[in-house]
C-alpha positions in Angstrom: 0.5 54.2 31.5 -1.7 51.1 32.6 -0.2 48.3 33.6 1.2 45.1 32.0 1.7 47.8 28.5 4.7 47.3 26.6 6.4 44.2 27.0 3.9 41.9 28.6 1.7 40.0 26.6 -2.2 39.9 26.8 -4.5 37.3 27.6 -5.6 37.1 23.8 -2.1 36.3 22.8 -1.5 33.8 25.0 -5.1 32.3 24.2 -4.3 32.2 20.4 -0.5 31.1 20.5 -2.0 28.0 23.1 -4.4 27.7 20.3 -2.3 27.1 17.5 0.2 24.8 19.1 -2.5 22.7 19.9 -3.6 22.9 15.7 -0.3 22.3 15.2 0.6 19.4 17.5 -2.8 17.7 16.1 -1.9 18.3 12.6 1.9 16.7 13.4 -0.1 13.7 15.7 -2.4 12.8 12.8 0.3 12.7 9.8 2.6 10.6 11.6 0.0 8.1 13.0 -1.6 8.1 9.3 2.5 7.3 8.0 3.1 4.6 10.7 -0.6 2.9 8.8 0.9 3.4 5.6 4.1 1.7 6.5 2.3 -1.4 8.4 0.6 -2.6 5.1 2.0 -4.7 3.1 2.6 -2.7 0.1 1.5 -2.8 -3.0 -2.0 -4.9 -3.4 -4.3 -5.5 -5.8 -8.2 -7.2 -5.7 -10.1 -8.4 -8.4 -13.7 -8.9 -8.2 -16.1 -10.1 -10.9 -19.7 -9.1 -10.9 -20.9 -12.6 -12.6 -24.3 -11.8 -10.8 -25.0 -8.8 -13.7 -23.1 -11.0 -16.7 -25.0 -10.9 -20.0 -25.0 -13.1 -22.7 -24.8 -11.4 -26.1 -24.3 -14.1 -29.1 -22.5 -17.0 -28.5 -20.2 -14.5 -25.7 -20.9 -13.7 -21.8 -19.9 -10.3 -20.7 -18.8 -9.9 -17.1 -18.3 -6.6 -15.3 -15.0 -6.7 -12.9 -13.1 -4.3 -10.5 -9.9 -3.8 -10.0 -9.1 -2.4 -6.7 -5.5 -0.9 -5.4 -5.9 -2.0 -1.9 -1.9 -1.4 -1.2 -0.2 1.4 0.7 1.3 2.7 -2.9 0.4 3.7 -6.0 0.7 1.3 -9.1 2.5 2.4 -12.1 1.6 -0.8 -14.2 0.2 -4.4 -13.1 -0.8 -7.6 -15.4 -3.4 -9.5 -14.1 -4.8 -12.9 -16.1 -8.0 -13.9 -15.5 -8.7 -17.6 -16.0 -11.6 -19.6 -16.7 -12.0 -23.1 -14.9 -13.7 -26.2 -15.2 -12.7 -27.9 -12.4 -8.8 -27.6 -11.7 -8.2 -27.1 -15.7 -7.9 -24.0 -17.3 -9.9 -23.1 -20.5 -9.5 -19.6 -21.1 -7.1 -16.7 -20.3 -7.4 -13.5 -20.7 -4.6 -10.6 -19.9 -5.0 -7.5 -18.4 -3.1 -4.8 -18.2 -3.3 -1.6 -15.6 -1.3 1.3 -16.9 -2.0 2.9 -13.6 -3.9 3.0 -10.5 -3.8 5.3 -7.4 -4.2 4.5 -3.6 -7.3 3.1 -3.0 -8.1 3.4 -6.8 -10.6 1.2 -9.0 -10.4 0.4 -12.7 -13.8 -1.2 -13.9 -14.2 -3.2 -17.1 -15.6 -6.2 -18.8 -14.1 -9.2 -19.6 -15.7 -11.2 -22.9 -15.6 -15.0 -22.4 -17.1 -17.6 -24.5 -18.3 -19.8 -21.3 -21.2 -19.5 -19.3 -20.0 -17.9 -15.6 -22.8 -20.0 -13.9 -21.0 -23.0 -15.0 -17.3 -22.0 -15.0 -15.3 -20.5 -12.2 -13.2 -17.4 -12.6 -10.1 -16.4 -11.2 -7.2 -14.0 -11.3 -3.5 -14.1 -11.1 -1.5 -11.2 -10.8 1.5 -11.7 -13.2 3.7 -8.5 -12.9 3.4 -5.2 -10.7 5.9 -2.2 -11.0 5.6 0.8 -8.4 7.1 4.0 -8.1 
């Protein structure tokens, strides 16, 4: 009988149980510092940007791409976002929009039909309602 047999453990054993306590302590070090990120945002947020660069006209309407992005630290269940049409201070169009649901770090892309030229009018959102999970 050599020894160290029986009850002793061997150098690979010790090499691979060191090994996956380290994967394992990594694993645990990365999903609580990525938890502790989540939990410093703000919550839930939402961005809207409008592409009036690539807006056509077709008839008497304009055509504008927009993106809305889920830029919170939750998932969205349901928002309602207006986008307004300005000359000036004054409002002359509104528009509603409704999101039925949008993941972390989600985008819903769309167009919004307008009767006024976006090179002469201003556009804006306003986020009217918001329900997470």
């Amino acid at each position: 009988m050599s020894a160290g047999a029986g009850d002793g453990r061997s150098l690979a054993e010790w090499v691979t149980l060191a090994l996956s306590l380290l994967v394992i302590g990594t694993l645990v070090t990365v999903a609580v510092m990525e938890q502790s990120r989540l939990e410093q945002q703000e919550g839930p947020g939402l961005t809207v940007i409008f592409d009036a660069d690539h807006a056509t006209r077709r008839g008497d309407s304009y055509v504008i791409p927009y993106a809305i992005r889920n830029t919170g630290s939750e998932a969205i269940t349901s928002a309602e976002i207006w986008f307004d049409v300005l000359e000036g201070a004054t409002v002359v169009e509104s528009a509603e929009i409704r999101v039925a649901f949008l993941p972390l770090q989600g985008t819903q892309r769309g167009i919004f039909v307008t009767t006024h030229d976006p090179a002469r009018y201003a556009l804006r959102d306003r986020l009217e309602s918001l329900q997470i999970p």
